[in-house]
Wavefront OBJ file of the C-alpha trace (Angstrom):
o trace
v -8.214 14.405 2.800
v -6.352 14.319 -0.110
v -4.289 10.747 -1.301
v -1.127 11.183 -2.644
v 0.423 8.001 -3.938
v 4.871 8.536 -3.929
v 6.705 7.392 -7.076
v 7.545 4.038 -5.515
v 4.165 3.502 -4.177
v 2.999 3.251 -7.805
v 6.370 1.648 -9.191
v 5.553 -1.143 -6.370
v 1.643 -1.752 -7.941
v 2.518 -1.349 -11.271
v 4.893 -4.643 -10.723
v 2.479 -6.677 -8.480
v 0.161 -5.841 -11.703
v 2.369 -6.698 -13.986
v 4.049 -9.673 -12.248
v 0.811 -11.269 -11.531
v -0.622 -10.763 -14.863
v 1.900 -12.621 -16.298
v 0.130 -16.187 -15.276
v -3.609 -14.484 -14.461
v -4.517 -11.419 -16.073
v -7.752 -11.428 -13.984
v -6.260 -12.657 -10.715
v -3.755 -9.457 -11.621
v -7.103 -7.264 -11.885
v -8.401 -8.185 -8.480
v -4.992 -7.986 -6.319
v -5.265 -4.305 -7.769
v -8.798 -3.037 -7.189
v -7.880 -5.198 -3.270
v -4.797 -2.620 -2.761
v -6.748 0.871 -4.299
v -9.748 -0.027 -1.718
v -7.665 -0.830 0.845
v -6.438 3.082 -0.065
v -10.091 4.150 -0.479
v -10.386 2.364 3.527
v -7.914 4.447 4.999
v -8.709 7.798 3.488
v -12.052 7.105 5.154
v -10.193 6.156 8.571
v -6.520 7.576 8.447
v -5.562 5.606 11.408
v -7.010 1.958 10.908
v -3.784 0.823 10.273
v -1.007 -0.240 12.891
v 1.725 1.931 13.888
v 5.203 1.020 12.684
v 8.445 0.961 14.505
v 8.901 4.279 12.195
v 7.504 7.058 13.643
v 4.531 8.988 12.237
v 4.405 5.743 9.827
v 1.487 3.403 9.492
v 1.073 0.191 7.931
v -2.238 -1.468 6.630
v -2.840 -5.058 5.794
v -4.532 -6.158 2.546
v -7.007 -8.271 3.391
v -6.922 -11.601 2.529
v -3.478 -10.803 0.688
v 0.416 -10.539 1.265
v 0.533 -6.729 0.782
v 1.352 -4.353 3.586
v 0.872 -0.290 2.578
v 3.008 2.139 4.943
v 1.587 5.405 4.970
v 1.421 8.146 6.947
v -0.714 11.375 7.629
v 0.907 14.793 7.036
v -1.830 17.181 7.868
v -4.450 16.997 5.572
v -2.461 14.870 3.156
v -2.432 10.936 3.278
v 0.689 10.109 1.511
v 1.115 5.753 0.450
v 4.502 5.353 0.517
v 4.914 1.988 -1.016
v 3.148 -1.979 -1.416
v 4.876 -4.181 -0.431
v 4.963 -7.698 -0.630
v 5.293 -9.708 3.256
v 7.876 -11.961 1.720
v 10.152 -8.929 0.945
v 12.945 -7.867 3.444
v 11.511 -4.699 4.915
v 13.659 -1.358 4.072
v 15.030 0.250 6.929
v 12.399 3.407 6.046
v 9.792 3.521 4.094
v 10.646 6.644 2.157
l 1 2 3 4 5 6 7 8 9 10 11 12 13 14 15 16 17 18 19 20 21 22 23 24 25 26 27 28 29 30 31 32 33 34 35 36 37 38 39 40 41 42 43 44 45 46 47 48 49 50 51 52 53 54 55 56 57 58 59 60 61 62 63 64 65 66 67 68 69 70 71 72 73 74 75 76 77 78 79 80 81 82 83 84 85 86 87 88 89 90 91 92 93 94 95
């Protein structure tokens, strides 16, 4: 299956990166390898994660962290369609 990661997907980790690197350059390193394995998780299983009030939309927790990444399976394409932060008003899609 092949991951593709949307323009605001990688907008949204470059700022967690960036944000968190600001006080803990290292801490910032970790939060990031945590959200690409959670990735790597779900290309192995497409549907670990829980389905969303969105249709065709799923959402995985990072574990152990306050990130949530909708995504959603379009044939053989797993597309992440953003990281976001719990503490963040949801958007009304995801796209």
């Amino acid at each position: 299956m092949k991951t593709v990661w949307l323009p605001r997907a990688i907008q949204d980790l470059e700022t967690i990166r960036d944000y968190i690197k600001q006080e803990n350059p290292q801490a910032a390193s970790k939060v990031a390898r945590a959200i690409i394995n959670t990735v790597s998780l779900i290309e192995e299983h497409p549907y670990i994660g829980q389905a969303s009030e969105l249709d065709e939309i799923f959402e995985k927790q990072v574990a152990g962290l306050p990130y949530l990444i909708p995504y959603r399976v379009v044939e053989d394409r797993l597309e992440i369609l953003r990281v976001f932060h719990e503490a963040q008003q949801r958007p009304k899609e995801w796209n």
